[in-house]
C-alpha positions as CSV (number, residue, x, y, z in Angstrom):
1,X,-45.4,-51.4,-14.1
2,X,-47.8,-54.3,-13.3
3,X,-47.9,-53.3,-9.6
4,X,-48.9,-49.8,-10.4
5,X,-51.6,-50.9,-12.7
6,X,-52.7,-53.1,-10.3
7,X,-53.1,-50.1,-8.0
8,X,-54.8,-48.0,-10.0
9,X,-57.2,-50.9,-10.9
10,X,-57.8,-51.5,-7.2
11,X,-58.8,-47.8,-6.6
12,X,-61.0,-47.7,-9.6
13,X,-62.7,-50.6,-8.5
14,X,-63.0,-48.7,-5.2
15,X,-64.4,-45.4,-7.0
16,X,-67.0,-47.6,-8.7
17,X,-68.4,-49.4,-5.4
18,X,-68.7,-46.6,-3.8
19,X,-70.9,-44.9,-6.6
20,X,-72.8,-47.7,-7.0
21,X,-73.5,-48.0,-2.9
22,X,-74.8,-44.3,-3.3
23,X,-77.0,-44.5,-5.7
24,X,-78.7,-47.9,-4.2
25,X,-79.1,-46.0,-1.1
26,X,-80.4,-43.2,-3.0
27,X,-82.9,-45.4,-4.7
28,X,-84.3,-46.8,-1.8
29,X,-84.6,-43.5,0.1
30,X,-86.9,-42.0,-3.0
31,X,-89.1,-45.8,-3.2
32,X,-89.3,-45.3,0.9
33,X,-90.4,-41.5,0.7
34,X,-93.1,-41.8,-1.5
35,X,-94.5,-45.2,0.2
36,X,-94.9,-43.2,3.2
37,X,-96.5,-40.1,1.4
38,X,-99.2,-42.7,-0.1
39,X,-100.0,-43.2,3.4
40,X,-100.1,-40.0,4.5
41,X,-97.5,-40.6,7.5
42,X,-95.8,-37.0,7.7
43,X,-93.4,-37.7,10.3
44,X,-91.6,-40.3,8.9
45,X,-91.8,-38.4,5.8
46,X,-90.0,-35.3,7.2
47,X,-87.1,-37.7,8.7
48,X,-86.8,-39.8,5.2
49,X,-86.4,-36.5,3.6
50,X,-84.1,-35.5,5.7
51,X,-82.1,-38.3,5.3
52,X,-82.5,-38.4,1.7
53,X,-80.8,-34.6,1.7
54,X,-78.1,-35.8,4.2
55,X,-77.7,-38.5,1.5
56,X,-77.5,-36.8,-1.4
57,X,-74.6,-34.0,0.2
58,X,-72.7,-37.0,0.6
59,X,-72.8,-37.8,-2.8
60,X,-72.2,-34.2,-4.4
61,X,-69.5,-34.0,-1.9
62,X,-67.8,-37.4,-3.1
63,X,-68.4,-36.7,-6.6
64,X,-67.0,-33.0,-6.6
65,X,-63.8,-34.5,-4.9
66,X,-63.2,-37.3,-7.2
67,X,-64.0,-35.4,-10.7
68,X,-60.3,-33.7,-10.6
69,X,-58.8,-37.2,-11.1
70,X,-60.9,-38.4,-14.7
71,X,-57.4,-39.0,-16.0
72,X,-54.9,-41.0,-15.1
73,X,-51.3,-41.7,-16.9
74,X,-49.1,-43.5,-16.3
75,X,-44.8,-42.6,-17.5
76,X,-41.6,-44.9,-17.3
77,X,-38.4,-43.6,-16.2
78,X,-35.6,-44.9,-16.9
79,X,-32.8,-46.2,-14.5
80,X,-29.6,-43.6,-16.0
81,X,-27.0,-45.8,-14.7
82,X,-28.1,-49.0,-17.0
83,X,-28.3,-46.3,-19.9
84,X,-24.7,-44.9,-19.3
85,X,-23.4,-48.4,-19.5
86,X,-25.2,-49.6,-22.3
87,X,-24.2,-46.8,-24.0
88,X,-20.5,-47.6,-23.7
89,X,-21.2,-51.1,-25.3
90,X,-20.5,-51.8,-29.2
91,X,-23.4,-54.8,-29.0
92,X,-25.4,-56.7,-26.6
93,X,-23.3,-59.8,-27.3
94,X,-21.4,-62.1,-29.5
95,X,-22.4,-64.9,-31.1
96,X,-20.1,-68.3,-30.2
97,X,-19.7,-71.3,-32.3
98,X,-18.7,-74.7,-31.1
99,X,-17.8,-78.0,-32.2
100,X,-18.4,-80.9,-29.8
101,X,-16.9,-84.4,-31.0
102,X,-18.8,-87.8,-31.5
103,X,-16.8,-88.9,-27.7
104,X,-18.4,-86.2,-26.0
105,X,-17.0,-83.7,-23.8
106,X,-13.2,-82.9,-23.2
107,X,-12.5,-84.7,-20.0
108,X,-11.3,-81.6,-17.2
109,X,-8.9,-84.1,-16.4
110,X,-7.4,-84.8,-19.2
111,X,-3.1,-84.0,-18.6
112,X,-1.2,-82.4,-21.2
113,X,2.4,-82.4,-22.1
114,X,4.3,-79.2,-22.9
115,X,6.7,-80.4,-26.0
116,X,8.7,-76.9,-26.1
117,X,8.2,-73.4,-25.3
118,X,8.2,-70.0,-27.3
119,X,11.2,-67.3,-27.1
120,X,9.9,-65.4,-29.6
121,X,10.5,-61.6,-28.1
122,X,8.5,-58.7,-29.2
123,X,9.9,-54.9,-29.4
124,X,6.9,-52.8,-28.7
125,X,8.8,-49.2,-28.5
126,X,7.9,-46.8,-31.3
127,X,9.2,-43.7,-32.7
128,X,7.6,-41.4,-29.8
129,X,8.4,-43.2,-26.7
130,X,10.8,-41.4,-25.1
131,X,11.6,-44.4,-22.5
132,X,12.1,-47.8,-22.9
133,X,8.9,-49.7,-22.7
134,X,7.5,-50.5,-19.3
135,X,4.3,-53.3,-19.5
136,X,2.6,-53.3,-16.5
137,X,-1.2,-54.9,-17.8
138,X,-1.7,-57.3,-20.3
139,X,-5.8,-57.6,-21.9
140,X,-6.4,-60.1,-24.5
141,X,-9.9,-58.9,-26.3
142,X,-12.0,-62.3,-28.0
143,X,-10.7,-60.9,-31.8
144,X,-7.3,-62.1,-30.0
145,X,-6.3,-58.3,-30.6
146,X,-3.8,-57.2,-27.6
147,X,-3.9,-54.4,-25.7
148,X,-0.6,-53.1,-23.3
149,X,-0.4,-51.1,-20.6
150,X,3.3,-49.0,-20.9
151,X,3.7,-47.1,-18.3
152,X,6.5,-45.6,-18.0
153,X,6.2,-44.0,-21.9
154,X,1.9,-43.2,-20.2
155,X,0.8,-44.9,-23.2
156,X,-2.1,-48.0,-24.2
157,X,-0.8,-49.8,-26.8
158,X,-3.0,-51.9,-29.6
159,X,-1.5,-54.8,-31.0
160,X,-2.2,-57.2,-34.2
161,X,-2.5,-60.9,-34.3
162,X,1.4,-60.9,-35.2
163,X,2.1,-58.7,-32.4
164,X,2.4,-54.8,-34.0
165,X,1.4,-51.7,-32.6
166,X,-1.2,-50.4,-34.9
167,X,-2.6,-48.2,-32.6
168,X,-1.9,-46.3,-28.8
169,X,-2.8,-43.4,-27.2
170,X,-1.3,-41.4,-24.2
171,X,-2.8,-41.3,-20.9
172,X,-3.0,-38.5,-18.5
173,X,-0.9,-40.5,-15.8
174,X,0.9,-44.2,-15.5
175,X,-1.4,-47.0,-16.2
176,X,-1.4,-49.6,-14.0
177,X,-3.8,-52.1,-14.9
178,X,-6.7,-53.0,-17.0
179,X,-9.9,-55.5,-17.9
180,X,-12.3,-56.0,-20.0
181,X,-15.6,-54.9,-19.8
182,X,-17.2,-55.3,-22.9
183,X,-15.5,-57.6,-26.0
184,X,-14.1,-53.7,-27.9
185,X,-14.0,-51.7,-24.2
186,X,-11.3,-52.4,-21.4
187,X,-10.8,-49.8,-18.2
188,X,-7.8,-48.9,-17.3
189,X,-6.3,-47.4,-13.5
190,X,-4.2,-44.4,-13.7
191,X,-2.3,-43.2,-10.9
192,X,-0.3,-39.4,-11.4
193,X,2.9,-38.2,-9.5
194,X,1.0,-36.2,-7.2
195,X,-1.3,-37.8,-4.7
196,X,-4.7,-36.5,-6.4
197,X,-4.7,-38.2,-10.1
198,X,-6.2,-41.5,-9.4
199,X,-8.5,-42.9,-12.2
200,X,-10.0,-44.9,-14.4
201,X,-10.2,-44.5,-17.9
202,X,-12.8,-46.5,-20.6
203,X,-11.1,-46.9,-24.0
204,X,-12.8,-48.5,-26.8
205,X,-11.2,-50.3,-29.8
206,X,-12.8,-49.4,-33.2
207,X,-11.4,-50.5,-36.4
208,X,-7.8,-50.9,-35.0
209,X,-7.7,-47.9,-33.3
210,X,-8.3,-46.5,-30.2
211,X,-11.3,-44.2,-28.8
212,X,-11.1,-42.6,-25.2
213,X,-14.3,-42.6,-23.2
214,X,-15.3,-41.8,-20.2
215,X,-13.2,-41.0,-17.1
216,X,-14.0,-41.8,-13.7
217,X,-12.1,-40.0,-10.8
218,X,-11.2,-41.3,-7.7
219,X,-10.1,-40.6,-4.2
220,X,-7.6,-43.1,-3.6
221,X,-4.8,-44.8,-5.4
222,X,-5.6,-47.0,-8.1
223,X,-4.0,-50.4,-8.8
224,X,-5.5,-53.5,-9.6
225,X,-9.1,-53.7,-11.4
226,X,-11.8,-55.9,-12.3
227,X,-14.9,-56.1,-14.2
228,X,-17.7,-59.0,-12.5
229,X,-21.1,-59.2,-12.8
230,X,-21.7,-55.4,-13.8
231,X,-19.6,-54.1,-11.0
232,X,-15.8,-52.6,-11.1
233,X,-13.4,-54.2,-8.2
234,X,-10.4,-51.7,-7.7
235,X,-7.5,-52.3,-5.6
236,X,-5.4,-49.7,-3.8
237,X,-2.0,-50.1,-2.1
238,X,-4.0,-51.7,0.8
239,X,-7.9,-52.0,0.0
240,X,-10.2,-53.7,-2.1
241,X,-13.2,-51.3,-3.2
242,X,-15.9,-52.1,-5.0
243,X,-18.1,-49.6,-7.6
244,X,-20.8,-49.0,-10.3
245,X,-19.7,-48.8,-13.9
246,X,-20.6,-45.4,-13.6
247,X,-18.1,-44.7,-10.7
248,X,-20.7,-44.9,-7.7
249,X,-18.9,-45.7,-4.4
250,X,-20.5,-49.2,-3.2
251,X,-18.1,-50.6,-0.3
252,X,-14.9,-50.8,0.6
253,X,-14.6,-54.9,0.9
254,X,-11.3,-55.7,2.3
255,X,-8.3,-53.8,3.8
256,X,-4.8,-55.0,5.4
257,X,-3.2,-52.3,6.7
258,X,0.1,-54.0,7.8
259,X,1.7,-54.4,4.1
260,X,2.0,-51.4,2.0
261,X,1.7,-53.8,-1.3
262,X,-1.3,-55.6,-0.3
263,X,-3.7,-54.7,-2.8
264,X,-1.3,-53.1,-5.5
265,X,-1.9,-57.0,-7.3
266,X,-4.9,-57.8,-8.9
267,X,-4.2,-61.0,-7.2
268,X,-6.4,-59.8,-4.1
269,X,-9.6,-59.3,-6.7
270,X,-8.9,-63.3,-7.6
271,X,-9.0,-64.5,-4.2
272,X,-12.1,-62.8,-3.1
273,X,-13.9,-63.8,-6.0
């Protein structure tokens, strides 16, 4: 905005130079015209005259071709990609609180000792899974709500603080993966029977339930994914390709042909990053 204002300023200022060179020439045309008809010189009369005329053409002629342009304004459009995403966010951040202790900072070095571990087992099948539950992604959202991945049942799962499904949804095809993007919105790959369902779907949590969004199709398998920096990283069974939120094809930024499973892990999205 400031570069086309500075522009137009630039022009103007040119416009107005111009008009004002005109006229001074105009001036001293008329002031030499009638010092020569005092002294009765009628040659150099007829050729300030004529000059005078040639002058003055040139400044009906710049006039009538600058008139058409009296107005100028000036309109702001906006980029639709940054308003599709920001449309599929709940806020435009969280606030974090933070207590720091009179010693200062934790020291990154610090060692700790694991006194015992957990075996605590969780039965996630309900009533209308017809197949025994399948987790194949794990997301942990900043409310510590859980979402699950079941893919053998097609199904995201929501669960509590102690673990319940209080929510899921069916898919379209076998979820493979998923990330966060925003802290209520994760995307999750899908991948069909047939070679031509590959895709990602958004799905917002809203009061303990779940909300399908948007649906982005692509032309390859997809397995691992990753949200960074405002870009989706999508593995297939041997690439790493990245792409908008909104699905626009960016690059393909790694590919290992010579192992089938090469980038069916989100393990490949780690290491590049």
């Amino acid at each position: 905005m400031k570069d086309t204002l500075t522009k137009l300023q630039a022009s103007a200022k040119s416009d107005v130079d111009k008009c004002i060179r005109l006229r001074d020439e105009l001036k001293q045309l008329r002031d030499a015209i009638q010092d020569i008809s005092d002294k009765s010189k009628l040659e150099l009369s007829f050729i300030a005259i004529r000059k005078c005329e040639d002058k003055i053409q040139q400044s009906e002629t710049y006039l009538k071709e600058n008139s058409l342009q009296a107005k100028v304004s000036i309109s702001f459009q906006p980029n639709h990609e940054i308003v599709q995403y920001l449309s599929i966010l709940s806020g435009l951040g969280r606030i974090e609180h933070s207590t720091q202790t009179l010693l200062g900072h934790e020291d990154p070095n610090k060692v700790f000792t694991v006194q015992g571990k957990s075996h605590t087992v969780h039965n996630l099948k309900i009533s209308s899974d017809s197949n025994e539950c399948s987790i194949s992604a794990i997301c942990v959202l900043p409310d510590r709500q859980v979402l699950v991945a079941d893919n053998d049942n097609k199904k995201i799962k929501l669960l509590d603080q102690q673990y319940q499904v209080v929510s899921h949804r069916r898919v379209t095809a076998r979820p493979w993966d998923m990330c966060e993007i925003t802290p209520s919105v994760v995307a999750v790959t899908l991948n069909g029977p047939d070679s031509n369902t590959h895709e990602v779907q958004f799905i917002t949590v809203n009061n303990r339930q779940l909300v399908m969004g948007k649906k982005l199709q692509l032309q390859h398998t997809c397995s691992g994914i990753a949200f960074h920096q405002g870009d989706l990283y999508i593995t297939s069974n041997t690439a790493l390709y990245m792409y908008t939120l909104s699905g626009k094809f960016v690059s393909k930024m790694y590919e290992d042909t010579s192992c089938y499973e090469t980038g069916k892990n989100s393990k490949i999205i780690q290491f590049i990053f």
